[in-house]
C-alpha positions in Angstrom: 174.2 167.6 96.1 173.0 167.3 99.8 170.0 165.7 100.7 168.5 168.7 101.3 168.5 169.6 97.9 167.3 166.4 96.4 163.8 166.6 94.8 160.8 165.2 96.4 160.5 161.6 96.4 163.7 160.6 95.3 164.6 157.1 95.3 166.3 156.8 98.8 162.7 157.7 100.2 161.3 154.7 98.1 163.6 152.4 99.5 163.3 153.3 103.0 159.6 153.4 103.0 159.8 149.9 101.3 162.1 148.6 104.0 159.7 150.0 106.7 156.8 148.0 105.0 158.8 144.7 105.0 158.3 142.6 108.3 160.6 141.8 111.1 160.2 139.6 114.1 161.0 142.2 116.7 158.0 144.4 114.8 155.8 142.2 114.2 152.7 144.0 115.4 153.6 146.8 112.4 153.2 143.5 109.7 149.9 142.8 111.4 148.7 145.8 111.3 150.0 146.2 107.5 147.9 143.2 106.6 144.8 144.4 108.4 145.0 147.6 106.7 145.3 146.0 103.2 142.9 143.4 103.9 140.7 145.7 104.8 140.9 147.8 101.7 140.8 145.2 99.4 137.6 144.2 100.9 135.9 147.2 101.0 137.1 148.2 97.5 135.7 144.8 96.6 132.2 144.8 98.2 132.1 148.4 96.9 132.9 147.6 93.1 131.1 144.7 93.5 127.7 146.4 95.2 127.6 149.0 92.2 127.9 146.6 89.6 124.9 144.5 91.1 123.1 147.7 91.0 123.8 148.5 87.8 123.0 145.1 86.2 119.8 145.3 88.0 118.6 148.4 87.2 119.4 147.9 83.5 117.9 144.7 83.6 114.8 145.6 85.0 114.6 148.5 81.8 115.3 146.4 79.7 112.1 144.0 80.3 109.8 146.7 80.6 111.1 148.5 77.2 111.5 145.3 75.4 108.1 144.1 76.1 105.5 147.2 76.8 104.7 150.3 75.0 107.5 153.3 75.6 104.4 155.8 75.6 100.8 154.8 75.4 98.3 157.0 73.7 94.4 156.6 74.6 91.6 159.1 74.6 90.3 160.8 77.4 87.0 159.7 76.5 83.6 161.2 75.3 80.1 160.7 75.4 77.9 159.2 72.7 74.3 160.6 72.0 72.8 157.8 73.9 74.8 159.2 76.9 77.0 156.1 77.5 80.5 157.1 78.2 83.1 155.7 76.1 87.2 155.8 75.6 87.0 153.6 73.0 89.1 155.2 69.7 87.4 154.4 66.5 90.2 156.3 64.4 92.4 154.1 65.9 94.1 153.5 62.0 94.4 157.3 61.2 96.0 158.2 64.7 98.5 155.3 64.5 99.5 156.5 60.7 99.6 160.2 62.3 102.0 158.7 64.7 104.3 157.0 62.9 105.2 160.0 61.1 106.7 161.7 63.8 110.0 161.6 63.2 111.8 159.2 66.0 109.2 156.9 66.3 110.3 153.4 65.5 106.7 151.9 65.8 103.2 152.6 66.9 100.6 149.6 67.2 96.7 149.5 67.8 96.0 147.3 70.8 92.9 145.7 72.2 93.2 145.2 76.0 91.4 142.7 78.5 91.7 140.7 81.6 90.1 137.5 81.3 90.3 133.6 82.8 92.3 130.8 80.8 91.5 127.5 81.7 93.4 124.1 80.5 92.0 121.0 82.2 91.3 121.5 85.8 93.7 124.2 85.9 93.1 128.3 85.6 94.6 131.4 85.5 94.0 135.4 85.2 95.7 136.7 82.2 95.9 140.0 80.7 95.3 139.4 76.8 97.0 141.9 74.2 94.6 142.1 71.1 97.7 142.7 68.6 98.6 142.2 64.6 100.9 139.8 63.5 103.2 142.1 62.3 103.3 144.3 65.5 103.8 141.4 67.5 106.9 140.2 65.6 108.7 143.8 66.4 108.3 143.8 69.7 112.0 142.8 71.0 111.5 140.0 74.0 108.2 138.5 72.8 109.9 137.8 69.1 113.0 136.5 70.6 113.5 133.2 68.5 116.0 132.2 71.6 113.7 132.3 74.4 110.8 131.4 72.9 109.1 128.4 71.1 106.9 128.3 68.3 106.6 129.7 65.0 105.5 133.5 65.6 103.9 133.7 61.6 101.5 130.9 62.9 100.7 133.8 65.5 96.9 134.3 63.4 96.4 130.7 64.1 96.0 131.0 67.7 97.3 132.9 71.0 101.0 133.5 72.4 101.3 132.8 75.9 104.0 133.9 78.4 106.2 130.5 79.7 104.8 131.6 83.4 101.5 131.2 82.1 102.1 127.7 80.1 103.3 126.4 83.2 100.5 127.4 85.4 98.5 125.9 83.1 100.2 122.8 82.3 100.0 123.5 78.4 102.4 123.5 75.5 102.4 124.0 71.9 99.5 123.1 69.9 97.3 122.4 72.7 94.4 124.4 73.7 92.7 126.5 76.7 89.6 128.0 77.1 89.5 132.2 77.4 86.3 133.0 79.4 85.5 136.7 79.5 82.4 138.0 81.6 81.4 140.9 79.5 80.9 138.9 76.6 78.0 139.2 74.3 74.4 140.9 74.7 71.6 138.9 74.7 68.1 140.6 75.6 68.4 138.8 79.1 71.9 141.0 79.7 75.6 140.2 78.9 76.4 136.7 79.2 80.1 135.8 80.0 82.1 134.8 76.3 83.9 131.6 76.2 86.2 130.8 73.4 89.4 128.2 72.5 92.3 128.7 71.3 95.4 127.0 69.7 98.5 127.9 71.7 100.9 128.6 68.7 103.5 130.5 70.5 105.5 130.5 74.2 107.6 133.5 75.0 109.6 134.4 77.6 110.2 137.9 78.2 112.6 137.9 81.0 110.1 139.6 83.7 107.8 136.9 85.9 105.1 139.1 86.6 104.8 139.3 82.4 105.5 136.3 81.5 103.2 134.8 84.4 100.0 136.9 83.0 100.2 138.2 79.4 99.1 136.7 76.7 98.4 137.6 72.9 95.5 137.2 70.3 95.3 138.4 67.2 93.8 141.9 66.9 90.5 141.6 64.9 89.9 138.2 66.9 90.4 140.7 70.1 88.2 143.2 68.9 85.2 140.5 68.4 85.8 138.9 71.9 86.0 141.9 74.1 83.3 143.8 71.8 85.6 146.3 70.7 84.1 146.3 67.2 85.6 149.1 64.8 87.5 150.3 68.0 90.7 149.7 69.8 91.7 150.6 73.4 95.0 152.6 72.8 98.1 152.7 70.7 101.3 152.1 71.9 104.3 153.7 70.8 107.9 152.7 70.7 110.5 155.7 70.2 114.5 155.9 69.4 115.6 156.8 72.6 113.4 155.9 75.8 115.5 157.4 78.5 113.8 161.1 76.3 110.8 159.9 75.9 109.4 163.0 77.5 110.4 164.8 73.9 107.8 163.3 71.9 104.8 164.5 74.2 104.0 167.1 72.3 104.0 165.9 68.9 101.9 163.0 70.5 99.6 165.3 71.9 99.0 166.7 69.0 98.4 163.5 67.1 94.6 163.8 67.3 91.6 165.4 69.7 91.3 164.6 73.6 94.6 162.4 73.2 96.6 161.5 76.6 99.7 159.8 77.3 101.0 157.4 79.8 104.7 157.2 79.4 107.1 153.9 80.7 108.3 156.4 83.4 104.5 156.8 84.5 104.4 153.4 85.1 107.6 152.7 86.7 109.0 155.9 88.2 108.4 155.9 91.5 110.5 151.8 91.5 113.6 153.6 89.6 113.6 156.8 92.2 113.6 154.2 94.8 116.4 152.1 93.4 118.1 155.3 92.7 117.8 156.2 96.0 119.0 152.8 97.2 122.2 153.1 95.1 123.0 156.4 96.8 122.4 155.2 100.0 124.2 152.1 99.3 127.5 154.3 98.2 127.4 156.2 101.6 127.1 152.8 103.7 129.8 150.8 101.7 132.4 154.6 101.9 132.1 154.7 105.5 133.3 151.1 105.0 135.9 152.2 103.3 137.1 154.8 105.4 136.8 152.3 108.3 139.4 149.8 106.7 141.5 153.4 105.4 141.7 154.2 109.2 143.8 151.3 109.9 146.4 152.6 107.6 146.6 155.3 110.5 146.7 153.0 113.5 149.4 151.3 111.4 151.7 154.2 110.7 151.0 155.1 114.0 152.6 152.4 115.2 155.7 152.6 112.8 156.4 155.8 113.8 156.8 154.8 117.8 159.0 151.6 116.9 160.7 153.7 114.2 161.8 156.9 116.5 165.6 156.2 116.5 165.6 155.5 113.3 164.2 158.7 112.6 166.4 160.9 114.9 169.4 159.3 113.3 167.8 160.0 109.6 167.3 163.4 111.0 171.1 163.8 112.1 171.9 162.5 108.9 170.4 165.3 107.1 167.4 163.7 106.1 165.0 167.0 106.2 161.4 166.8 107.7 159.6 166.8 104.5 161.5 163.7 103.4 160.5 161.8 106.5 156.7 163.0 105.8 156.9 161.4 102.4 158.5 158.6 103.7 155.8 157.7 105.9 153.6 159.0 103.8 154.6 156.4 100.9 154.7 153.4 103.4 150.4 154.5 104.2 150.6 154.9 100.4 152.0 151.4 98.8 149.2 149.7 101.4 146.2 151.8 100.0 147.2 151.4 96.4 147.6 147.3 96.7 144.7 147.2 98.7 142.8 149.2 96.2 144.3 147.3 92.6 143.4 143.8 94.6 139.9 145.2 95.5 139.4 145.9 92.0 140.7 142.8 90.8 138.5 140.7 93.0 135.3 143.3 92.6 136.0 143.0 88.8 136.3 138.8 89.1 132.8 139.2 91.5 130.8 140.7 89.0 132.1 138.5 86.0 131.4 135.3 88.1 128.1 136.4 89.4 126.0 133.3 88.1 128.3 130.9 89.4 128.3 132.4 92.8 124.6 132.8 93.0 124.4 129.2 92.1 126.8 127.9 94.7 125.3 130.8 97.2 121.6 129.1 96.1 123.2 125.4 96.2 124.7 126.4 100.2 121.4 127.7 101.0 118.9 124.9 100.0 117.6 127.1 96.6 115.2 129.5 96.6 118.0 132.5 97.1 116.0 134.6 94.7 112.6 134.4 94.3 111.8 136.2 91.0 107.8 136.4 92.3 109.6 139.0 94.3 112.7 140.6 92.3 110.6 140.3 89.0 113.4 139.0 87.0 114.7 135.6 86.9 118.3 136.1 88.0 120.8 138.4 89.9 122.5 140.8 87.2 125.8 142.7 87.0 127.0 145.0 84.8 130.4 146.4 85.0 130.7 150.1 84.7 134.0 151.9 84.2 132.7 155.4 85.9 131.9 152.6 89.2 135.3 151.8 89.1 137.1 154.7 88.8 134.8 156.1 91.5 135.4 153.4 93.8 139.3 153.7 92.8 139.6 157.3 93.5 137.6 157.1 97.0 139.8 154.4 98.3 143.0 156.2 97.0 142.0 159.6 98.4 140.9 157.9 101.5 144.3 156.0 101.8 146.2 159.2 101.0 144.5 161.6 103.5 144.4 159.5 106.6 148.1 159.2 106.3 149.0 162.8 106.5 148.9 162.8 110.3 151.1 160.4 111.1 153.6 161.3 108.2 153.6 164.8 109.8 153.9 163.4 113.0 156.9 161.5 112.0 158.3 164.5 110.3 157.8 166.8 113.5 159.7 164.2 116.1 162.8 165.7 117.3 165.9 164.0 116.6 167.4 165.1 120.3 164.0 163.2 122.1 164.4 160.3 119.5 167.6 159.5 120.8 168.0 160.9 124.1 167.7 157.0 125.9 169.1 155.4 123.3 
């Protein structure tokens, strides 16, 4: 069998391309630039693997603290007007629409709530908080306020008092058992007007829900308490509703609609769809940025090959007089821009992978470097930087780098492959 009959990539072609890849002094600039090349792969492969997972981690993060702590779809009434003419959105069939609800099949859990700002006060110290007017046994379903782990208190004692978020105890300077003060200004109605409400409570219950702006703000009472203190006798302020599978939760509309007269809706993705476009946006954007990266570090795999080729031209034209056929000297070539791409890709992975793993340790030797304050969760809204490794960002960050690696050493593969043997060796 000649060697123009062998099959493609036959073994001599692995060994010659490995031979080319392998340094010598009098070539020392192809090393260098063999190192450069899968240097620069592995770190863009890294910062790539390592982006999306960041992304991802944050994202899910961030859904996660809204749908473990607020209401997948609130229902309230659009309001109507009583004889008197006052104006009201109030729903005094609060109890039969919340039963009505929770027949629909695929919701997990729909709860009455009384809603309020109001000012809590411990000491010489005050805050704004948003009170939740809630039953005990609503509040104990509600997945990062009834986490036993990152809370503290006994939640059944929850009728004894208020819950607090552990941004808000802080403020305040309070823990369990002691008291603050909830002033209200629409409080009750005297014939001189409505004179501001001022009550105290036990705090019998210190959650942390993962989010600072809710754990900085909300607070809990129990739900016919709430109803006397914001005047919302025989009457609640909505219903929220949990269902199976929040990412649909635009599949239950109309059977919520339809729960009761002048019903509307205002769903999680209300709330917070214009931040998830944006991050969505972002993570696109970020893709581009970090596969022009890529390709950057992929073009050096050219500039590389480039540069075997010149310092490898005698070796070619003798290959060539040999026999060697110009599709074997393309895959020759071809595998030495090859092996660098692939090992520049598995170690990309392999420290992306390790990046995303270790993330809390580098954030706290990144925050311990910097003098702390790295990341303010005031601003990110949760308390640390997340990653979550995703196979579908791998792969995709595998298969850009490879195809990358593998197209931009076509050229000079062919180039190789087209030399002629005569010019190779004509002052040799």
């Amino acid at each position: 069998m000649t060697l123009a009959q062998t099959r493609p990539f036959a073994a001599f072609e692995w060994m010659i391309a490995w031979r080319y890849l392998r340094a010598r002094r009098a070539e020392g600039g192809v090393s260098v630039m063999t190192w450069i090349s899968l240097i620069g792969i592995t770190l863009g492969v890294m910062a790539l693997i390592a982006t999306l997972a960041v992304r991802a981690g944050f994202r899910g993060e961030f859904v996660d603290t809204i749908l473990g702590t607020n209401a997948h779809v609130t229902v309230y009434s659009a309001g109507s007007t009583s004889e008197t003419g006052a104006y009201s959105r109030l729903m005094p069939d609060y109890a039969a629409r919340a039963a009505v609800i929770r027949a629909i099949p695929g919701v997990t859990r729909a709860a009455p709530l009384v809603r309020g700002q109001v000012m809590l006060t411990a000491a010489d110290r005050s805050n704004v908080a948003e009170v939740y007017g809630i039953s005990a046994e609503d509040l104990a379903t509600i997945p990062r306020v009834a986490n036993p782990e990152t809370s503290l208190g006994d939640i059944s004692r929850f009728g004894e008092g208020i819950a607090i978020g552990s941004g808000l105890a802080r403020e305040l300077g309070v823990g369990l058992g002691d008291r603050v003060r909830m002033i209200s200004p629409n409080g009750a109605k005297t014939p001189f007007g409505i004179s501001p409400r001022v009550s105290s409570y036990e705090v019998v219950y210190i959650f942390t829900a993962g989010r600072w702006d809710i754990d900085r703000t909300r607070a809990y009472m129990p739900f016919a308490e709430a109803q006397t203190f914001f005047n919302r006798e025989g009457a609640a302020d909505e219903v929220e509703v949990f269902v199976a599978d929040p990412e649909a939760v635009d599949d239950w509309a109309p059977a919520l609609l339809a729960s009761g007269p002048g019903t509307m809706l205002w769903t999680w993705r209300d709330a917070s769809g214009s931040f998830l476009r944006a991050l969505t946006m972002e993570d696109n954007v970020m893709f581009v940025i970090l596969s022009i990266l890529v390709l950057i570090a992929a073009m050096n795999i050219t500039s590389g090959l480039i540069m075997l080729v010149k310092n490898k031209g005698r070796d070619i034209g003798i290959l060539r007089t040999m026999g060697l056929t110009e599709g074997s000297v393309l895959r020759v070539f071809f595998l030495c821009g090859a092996f660098t791409g692939t090992l520049g890709t598995i170690a990309g992975v392999a420290l992306g992978c390790l990046f995303a793993l270790y993330i809390d340790q580098i954030m706290s030797l990144v925050n311990w470097v910097g003098g702390g304050g790295v990341w303010d969760p005031s601003i990110r809204g949760i308390y640390e930087l997340p990653a979550k490794l995703q196979l579908a960002d791998v792969l995709k960050a595998v298969g850009l780098s490879l195809g990358l690696s593998l197209v931009v050493t076509i050229f000079p593969a062919r180039r190789a492959a087209r030399l002629n043997p005569v010019e190779a060796l004509r002052y040799e």
